[in-house]
C-alpha positions in Angstrom: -9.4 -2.7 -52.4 -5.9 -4.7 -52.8 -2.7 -2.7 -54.5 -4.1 -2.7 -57.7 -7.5 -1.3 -56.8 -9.3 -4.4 -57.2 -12.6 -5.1 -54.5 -11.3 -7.9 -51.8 -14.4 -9.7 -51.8 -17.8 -10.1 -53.9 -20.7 -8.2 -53.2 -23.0 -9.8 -51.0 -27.2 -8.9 -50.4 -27.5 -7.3 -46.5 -31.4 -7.3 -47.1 -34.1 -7.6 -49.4 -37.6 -5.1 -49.0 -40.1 -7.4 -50.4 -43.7 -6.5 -52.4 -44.5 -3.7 -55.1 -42.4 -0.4 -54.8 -39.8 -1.1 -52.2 -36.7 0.1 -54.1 -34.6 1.6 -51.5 -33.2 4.9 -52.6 -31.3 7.5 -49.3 -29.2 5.5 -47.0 -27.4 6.7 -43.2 -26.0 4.8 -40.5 -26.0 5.1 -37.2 -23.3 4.5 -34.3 -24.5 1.4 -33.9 -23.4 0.1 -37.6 -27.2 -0.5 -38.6 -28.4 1.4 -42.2 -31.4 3.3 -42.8 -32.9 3.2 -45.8 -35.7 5.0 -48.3 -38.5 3.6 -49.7 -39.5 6.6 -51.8 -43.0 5.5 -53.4 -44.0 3.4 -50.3 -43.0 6.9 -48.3 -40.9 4.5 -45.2 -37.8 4.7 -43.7 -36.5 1.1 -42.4 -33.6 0.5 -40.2 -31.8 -2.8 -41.0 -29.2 -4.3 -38.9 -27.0 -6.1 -40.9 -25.6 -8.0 -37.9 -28.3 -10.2 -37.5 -30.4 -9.0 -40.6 -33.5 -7.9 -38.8 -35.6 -4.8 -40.4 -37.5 -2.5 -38.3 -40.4 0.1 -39.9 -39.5 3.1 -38.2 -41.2 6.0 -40.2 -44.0 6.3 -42.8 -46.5 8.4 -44.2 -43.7 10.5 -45.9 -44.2 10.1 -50.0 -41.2 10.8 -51.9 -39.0 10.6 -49.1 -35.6 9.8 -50.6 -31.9 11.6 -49.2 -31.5 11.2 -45.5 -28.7 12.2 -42.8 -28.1 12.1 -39.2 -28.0 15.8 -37.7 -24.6 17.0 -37.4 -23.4 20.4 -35.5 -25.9 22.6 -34.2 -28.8 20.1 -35.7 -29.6 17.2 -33.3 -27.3 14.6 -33.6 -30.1 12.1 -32.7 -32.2 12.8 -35.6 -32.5 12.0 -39.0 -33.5 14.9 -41.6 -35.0 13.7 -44.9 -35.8 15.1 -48.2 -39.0 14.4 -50.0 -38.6 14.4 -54.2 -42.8 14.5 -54.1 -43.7 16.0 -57.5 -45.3 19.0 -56.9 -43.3 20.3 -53.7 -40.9 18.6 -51.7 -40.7 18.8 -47.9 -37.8 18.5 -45.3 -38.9 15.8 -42.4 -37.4 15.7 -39.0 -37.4 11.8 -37.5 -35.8 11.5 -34.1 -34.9 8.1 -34.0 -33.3 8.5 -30.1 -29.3 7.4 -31.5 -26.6 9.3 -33.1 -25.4 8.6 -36.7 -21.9 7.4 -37.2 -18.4 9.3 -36.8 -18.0 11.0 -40.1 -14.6 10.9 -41.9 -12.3 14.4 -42.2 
């Protein structure tokens, strides 16, 4: 933001998930800078790197899975834990995905 709280730049698109019911919902990021995203009604998680734009399937099988975060204190840092919004009763998933999430701000 400049001095008068006005956005520096325009938005720009990191990635698009193509085909029926890929609106990305939960997002985290890792200490690497790449984003991991929700596809709740596809029931994925993809990890995009917005360096060089590639997109990587790394979970699936999870319906409704929507809020995610990386494991902080005595939860393992490596890990992602997600929250499923599946009507009918939710569930909590654990997806070690073998790197830490990025240095949260105090």
């Amino acid at each position: 933001m400049d001095e008068e709280g006005n956005p520096k730049s325009h938005p720009k698109v990191l990635c698009y998930f193509k085909g029926t019911h890929a609106g990305p919902d939960g997002l985290a990021v890792d200490s690497h800078g790449r984003i991991y995203a929700t596809l709740p009604a596809r029931g994925e998680i993809w990890r995009v790197n917005p360096k060089n734009g590639s997109m990587i399937l790394i979970a699936k099988g999870m319906p409704g899975i929507a809020s995610i975060a990386f494991g902080r204190g005595k939860f393992d840092h490596n890990t992602i834990y997600a929250a499923s919004t599946k009507r009918g009763g939710g569930k909590i998933w654990k997806i070690n995905v073998g790197v830490r999430g990025a240095a949260l701000y105090k």
